[in-house]
PyMOL Python script that loads the backbone (N, CA, C, O; Angstrom):
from pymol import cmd

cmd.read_pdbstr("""\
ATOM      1  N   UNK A   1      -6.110   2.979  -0.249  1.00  0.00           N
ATOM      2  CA  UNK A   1      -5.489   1.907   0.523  1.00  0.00           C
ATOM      3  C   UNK A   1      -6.476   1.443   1.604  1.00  0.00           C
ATOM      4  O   UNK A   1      -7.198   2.237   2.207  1.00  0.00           O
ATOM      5  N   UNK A   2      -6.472  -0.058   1.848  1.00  0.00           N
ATOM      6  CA  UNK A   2      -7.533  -0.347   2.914  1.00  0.00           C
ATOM      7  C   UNK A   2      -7.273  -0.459   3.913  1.00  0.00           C
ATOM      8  O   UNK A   2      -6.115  -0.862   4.022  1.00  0.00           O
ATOM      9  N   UNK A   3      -7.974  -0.246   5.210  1.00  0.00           N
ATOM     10  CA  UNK A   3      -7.098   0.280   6.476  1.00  0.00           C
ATOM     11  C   UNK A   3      -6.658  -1.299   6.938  1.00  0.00           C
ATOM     12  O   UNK A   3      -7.112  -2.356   6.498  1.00  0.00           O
ATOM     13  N   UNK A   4      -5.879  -1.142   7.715  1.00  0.00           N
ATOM     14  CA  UNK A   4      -5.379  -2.605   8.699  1.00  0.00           C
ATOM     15  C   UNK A   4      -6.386  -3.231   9.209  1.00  0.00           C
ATOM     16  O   UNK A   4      -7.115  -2.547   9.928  1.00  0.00           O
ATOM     17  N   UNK A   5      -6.666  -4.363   9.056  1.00  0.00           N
ATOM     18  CA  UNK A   5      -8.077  -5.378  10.255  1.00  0.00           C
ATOM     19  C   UNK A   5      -6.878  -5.586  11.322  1.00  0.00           C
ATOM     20  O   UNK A   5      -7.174  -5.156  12.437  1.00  0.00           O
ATOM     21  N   UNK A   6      -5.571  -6.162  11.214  1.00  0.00           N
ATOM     22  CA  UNK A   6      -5.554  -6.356  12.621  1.00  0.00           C
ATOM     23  C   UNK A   6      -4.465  -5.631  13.176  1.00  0.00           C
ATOM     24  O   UNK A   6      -3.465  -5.339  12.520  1.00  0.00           O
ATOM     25  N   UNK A   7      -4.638  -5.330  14.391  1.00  0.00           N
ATOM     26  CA  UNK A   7      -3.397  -4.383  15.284  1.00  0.00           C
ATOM     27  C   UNK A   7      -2.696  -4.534  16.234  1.00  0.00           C
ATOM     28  O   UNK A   7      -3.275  -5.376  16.921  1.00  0.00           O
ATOM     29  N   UNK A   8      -1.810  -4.247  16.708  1.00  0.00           N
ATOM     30  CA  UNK A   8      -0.863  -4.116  17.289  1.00  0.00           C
ATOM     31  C   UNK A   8      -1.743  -3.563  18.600  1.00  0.00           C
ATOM     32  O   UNK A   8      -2.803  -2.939  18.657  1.00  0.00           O
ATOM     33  N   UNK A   9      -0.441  -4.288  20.072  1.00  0.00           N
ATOM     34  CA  UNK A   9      -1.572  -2.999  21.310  1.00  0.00           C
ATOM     35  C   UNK A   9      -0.926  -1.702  20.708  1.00  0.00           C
ATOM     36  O   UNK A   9      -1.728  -0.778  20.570  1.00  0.00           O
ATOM     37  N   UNK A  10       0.062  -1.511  20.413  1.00  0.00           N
ATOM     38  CA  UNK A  10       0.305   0.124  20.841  1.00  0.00           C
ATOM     39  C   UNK A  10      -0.979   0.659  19.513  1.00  0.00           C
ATOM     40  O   UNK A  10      -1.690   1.581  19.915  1.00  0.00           O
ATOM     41  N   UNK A  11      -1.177   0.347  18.591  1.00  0.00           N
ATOM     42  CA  UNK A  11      -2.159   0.368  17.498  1.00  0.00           C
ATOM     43  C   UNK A  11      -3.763   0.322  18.120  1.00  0.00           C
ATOM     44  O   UNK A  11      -4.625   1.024  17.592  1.00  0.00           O
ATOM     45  N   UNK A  12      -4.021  -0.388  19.055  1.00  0.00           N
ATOM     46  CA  UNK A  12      -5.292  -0.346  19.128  1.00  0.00           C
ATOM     47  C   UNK A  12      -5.068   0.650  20.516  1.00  0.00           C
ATOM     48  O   UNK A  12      -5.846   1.582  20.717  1.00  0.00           O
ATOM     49  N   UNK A  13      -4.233   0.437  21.201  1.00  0.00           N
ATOM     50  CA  UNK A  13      -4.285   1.753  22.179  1.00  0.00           C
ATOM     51  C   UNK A  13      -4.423   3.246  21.482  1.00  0.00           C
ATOM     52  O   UNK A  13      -5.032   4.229  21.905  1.00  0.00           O
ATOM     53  N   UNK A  14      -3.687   3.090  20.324  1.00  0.00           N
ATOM     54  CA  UNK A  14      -4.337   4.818  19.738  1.00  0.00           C
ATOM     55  C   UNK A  14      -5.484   4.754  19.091  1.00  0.00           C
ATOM     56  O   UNK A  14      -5.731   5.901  18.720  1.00  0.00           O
ATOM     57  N   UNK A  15      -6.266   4.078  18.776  1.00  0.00           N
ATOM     58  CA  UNK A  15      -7.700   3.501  18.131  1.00  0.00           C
ATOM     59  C   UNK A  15      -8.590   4.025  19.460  1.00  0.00           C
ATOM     60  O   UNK A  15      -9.677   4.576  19.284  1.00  0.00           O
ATOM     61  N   UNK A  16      -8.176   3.862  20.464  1.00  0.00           N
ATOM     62  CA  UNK A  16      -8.971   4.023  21.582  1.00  0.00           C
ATOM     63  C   UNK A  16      -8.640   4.829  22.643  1.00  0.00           C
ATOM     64  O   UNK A  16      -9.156   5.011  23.746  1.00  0.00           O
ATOM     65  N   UNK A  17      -7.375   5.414  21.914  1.00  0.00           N
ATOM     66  CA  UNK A  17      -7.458   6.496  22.792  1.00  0.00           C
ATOM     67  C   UNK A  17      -7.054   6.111  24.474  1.00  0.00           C
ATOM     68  O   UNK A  17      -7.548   6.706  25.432  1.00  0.00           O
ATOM     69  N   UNK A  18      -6.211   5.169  24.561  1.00  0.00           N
ATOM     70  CA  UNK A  18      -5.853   4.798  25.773  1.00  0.00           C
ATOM     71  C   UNK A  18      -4.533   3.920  25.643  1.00  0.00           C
ATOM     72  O   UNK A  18      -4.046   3.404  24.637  1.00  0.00           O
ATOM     73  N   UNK A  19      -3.999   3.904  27.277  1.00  0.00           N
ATOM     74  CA  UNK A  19      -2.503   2.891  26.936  1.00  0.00           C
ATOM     75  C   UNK A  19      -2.514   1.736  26.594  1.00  0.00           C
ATOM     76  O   UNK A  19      -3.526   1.091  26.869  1.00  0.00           O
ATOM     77  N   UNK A  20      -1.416   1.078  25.886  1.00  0.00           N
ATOM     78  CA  UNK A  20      -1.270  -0.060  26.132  1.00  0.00           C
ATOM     79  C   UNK A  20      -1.357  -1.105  27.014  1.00  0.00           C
ATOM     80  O   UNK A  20      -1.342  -2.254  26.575  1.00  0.00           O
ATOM     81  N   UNK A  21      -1.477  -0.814  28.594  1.00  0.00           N
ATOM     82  CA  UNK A  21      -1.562  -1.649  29.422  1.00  0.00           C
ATOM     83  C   UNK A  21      -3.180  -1.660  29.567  1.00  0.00           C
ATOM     84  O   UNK A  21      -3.767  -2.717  29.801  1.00  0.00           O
ATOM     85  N   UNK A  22      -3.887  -0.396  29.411  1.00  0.00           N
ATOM     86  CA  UNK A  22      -5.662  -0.855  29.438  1.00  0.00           C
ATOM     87  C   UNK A  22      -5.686  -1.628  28.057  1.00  0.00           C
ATOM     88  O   UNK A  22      -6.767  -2.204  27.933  1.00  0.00           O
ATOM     89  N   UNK A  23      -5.126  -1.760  27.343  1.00  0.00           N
ATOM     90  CA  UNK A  23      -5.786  -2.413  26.254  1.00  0.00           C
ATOM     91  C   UNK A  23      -5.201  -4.219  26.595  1.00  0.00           C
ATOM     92  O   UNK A  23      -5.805  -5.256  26.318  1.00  0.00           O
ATOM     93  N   UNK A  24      -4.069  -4.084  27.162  1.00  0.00           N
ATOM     94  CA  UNK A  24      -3.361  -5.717  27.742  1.00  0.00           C
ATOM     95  C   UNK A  24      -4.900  -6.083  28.753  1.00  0.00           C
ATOM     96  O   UNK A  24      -5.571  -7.104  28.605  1.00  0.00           O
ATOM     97  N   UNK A  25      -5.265  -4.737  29.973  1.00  0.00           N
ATOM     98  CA  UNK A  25      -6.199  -5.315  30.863  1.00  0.00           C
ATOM     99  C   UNK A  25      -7.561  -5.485  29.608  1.00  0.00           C
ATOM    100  O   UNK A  25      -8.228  -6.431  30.027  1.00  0.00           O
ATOM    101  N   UNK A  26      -7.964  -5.159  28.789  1.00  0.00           N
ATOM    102  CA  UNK A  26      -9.036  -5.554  28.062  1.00  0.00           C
ATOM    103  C   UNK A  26      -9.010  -6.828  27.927  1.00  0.00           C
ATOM    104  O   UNK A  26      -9.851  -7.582  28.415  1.00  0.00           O
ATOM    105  N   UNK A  27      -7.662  -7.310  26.987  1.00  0.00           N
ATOM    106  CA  UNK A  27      -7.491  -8.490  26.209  1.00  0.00           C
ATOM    107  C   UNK A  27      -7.711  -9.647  27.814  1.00  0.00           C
ATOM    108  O   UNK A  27      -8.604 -10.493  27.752  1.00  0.00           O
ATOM    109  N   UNK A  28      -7.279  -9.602  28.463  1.00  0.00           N
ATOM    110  CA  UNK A  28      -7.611 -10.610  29.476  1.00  0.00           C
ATOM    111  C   UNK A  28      -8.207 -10.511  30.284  1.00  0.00           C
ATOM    112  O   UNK A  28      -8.089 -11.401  31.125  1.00  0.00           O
ATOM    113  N   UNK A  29      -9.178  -9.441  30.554  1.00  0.00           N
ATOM    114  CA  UNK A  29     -10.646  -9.499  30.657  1.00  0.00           C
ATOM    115  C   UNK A  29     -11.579 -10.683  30.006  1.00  0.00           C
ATOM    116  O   UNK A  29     -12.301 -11.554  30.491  1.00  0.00           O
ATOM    117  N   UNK A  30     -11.267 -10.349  28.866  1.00  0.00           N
ATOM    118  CA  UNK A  30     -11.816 -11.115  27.487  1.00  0.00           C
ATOM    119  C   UNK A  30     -12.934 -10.339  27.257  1.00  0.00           C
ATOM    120  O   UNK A  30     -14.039 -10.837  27.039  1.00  0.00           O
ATOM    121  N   UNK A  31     -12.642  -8.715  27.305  1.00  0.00           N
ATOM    122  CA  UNK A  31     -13.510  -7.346  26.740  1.00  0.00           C
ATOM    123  C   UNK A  31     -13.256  -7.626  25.573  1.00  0.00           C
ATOM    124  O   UNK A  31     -14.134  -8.189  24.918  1.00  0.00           O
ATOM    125  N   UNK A  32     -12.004  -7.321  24.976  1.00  0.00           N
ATOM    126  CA  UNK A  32     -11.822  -7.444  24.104  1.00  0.00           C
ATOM    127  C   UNK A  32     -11.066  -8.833  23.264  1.00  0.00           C
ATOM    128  O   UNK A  32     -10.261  -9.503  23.912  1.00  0.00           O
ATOM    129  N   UNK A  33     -11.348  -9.188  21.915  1.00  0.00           N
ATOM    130  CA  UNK A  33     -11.050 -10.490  21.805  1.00  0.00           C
ATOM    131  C   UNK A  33      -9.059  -9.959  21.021  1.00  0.00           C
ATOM    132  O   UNK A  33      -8.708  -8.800  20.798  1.00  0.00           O
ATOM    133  N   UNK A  34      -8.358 -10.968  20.840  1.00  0.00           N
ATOM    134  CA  UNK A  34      -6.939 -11.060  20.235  1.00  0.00           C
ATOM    135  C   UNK A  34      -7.158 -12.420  19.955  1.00  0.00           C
ATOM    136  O   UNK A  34      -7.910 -13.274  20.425  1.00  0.00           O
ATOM    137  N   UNK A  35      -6.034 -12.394  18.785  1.00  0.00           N
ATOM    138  CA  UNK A  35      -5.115 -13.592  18.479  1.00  0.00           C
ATOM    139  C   UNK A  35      -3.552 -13.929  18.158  1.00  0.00           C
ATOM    140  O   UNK A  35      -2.887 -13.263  17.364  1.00  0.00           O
ATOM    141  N   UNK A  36      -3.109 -14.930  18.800  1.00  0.00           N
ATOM    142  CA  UNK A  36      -2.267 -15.383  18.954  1.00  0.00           C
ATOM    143  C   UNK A  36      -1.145 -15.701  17.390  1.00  0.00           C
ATOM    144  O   UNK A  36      -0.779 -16.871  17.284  1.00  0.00           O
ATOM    145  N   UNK A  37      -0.827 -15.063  16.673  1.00  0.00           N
ATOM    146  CA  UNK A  37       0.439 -15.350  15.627  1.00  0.00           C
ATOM    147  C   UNK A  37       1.760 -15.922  15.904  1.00  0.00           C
ATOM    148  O   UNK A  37       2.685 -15.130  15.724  1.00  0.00           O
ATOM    149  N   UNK A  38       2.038 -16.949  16.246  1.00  0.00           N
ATOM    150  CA  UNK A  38       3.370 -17.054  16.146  1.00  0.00           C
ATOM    151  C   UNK A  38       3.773 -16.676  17.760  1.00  0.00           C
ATOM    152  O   UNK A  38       3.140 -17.154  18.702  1.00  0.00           O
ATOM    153  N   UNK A  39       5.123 -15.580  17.966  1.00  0.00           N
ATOM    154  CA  UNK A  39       4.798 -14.969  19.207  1.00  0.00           C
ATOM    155  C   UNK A  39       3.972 -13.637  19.108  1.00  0.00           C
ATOM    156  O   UNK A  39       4.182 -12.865  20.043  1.00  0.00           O
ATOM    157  N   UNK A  40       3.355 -13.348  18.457  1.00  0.00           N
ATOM    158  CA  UNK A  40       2.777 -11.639  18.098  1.00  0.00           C
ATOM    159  C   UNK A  40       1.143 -12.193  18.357  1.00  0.00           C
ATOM    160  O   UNK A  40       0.539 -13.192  17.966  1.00  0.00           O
ATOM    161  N   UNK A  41       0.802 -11.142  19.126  1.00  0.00           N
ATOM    162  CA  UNK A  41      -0.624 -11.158  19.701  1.00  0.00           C
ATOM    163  C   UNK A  41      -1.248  -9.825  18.526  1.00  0.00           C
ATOM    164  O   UNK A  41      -0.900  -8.644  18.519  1.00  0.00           O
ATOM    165  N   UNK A  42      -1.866 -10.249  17.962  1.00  0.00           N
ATOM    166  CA  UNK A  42      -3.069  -9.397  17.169  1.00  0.00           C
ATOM    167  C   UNK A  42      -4.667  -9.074  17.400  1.00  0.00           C
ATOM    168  O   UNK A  42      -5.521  -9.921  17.662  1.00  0.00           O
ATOM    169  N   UNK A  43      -4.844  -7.896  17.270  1.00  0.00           N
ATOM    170  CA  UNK A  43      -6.193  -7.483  17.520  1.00  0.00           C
ATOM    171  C   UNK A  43      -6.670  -6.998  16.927  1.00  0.00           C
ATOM    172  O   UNK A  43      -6.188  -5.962  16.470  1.00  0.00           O
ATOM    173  N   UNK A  44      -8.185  -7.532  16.482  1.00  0.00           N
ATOM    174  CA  UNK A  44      -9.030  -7.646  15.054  1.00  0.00           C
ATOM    175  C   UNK A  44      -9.774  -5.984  15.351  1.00  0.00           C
ATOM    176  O   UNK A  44     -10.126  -5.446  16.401  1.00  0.00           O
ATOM    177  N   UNK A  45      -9.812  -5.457  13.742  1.00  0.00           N
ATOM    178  CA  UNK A  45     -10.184  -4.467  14.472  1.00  0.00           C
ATOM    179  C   UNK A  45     -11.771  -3.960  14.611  1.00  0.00           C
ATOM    180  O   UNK A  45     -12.353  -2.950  15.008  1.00  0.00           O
ATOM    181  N   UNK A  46     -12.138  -5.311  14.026  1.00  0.00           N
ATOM    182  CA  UNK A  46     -13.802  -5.474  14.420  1.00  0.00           C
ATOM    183  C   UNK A  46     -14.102  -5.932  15.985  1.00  0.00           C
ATOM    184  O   UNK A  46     -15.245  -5.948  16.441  1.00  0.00           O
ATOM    185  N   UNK A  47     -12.985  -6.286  16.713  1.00  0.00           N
ATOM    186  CA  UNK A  47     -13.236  -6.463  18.000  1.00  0.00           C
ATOM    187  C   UNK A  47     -13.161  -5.447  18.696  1.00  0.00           C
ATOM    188  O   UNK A  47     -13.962  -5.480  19.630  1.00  0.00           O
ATOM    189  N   UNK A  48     -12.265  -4.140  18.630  1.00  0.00           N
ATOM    190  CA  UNK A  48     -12.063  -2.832  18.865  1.00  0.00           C
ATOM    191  C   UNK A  48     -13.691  -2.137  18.925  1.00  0.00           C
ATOM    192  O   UNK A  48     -14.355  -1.713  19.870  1.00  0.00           O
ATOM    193  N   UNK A  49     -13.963  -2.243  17.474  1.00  0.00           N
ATOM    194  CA  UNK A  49     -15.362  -1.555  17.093  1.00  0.00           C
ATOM    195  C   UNK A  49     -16.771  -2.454  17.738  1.00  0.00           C
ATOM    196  O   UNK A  49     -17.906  -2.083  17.440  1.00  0.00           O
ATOM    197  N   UNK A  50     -16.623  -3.212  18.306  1.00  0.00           N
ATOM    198  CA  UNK A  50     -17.766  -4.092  19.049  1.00  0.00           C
ATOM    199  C   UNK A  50     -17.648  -3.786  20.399  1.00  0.00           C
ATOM    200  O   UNK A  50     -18.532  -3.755  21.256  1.00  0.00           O
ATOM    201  N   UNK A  51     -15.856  -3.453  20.539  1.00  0.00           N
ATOM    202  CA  UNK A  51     -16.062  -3.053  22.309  1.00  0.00           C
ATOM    203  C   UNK A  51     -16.609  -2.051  22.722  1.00  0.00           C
ATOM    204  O   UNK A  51     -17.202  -1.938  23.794  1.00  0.00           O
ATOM    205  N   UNK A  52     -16.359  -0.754  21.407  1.00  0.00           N
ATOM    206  CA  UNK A  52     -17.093   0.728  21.411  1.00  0.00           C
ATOM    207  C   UNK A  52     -18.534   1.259  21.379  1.00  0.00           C
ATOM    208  O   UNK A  52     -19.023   2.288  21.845  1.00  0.00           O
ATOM    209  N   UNK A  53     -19.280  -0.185  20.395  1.00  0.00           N
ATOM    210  CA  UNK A  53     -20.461  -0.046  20.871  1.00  0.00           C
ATOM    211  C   UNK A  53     -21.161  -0.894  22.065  1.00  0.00           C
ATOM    212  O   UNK A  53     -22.340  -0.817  22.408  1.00  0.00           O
ATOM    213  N   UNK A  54     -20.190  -1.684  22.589  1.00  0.00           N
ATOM    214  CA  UNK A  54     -20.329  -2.615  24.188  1.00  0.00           C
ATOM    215  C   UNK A  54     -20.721  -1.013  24.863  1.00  0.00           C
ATOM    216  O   UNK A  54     -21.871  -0.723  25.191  1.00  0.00           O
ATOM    217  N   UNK A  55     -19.727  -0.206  24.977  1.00  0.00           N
ATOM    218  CA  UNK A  55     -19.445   0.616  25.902  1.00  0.00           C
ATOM    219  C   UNK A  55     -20.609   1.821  25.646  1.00  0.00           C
ATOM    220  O   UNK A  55     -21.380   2.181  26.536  1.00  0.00           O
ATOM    221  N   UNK A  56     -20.602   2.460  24.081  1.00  0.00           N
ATOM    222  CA  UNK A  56     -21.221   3.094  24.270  1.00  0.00           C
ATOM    223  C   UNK A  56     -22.787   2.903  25.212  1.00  0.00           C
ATOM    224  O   UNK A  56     -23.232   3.609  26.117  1.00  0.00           O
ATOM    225  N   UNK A  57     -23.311   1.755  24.618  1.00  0.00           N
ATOM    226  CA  UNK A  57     -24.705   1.560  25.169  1.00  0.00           C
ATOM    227  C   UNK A  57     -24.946   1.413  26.298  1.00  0.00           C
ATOM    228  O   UNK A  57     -26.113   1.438  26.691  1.00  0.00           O
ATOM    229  N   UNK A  58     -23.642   1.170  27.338  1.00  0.00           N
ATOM    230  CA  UNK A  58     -23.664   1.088  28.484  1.00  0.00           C
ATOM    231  C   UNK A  58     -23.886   2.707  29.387  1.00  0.00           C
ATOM    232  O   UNK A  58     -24.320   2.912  30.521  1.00  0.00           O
ATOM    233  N   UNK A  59     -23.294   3.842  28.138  1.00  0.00           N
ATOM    234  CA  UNK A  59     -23.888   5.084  28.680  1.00  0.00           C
ATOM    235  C   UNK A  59     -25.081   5.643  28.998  1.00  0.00           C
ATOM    236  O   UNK A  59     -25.125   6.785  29.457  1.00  0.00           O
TER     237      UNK A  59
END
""", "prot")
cmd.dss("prot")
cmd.show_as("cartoon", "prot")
cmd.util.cbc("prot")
cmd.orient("prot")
């Protein structure tokens, strides 16, 4: 089965290992990118994996 591209916050908050509200403060940062469905906000999960190597390299 192929994994999900896009997620949910509570979904990308366990992707990363953090709450839902750091992942709300990401999205309007504009750390991380979302999109807008309908009323459902989705998050790609190549944007997840771009923020991880944002961050890592910043170590």
């Amino acid at each position: 089965m192929e994994p999900k591209k896009m997620l949910t916050y509570r979904e990308a908050a366990e992707y990363l290992s953090v709450s839902e509200r750091t992942v709300w403060g990401l999205v309007k940062a504009n750390q991380i990118q979302a999109c807008k469905i309908g009323r459902l906000v989705r998050i790609p999960l190549t944007s997840l994996d771009e923020f991880i190597g944002r961050v890592m390299n910043q170590v």
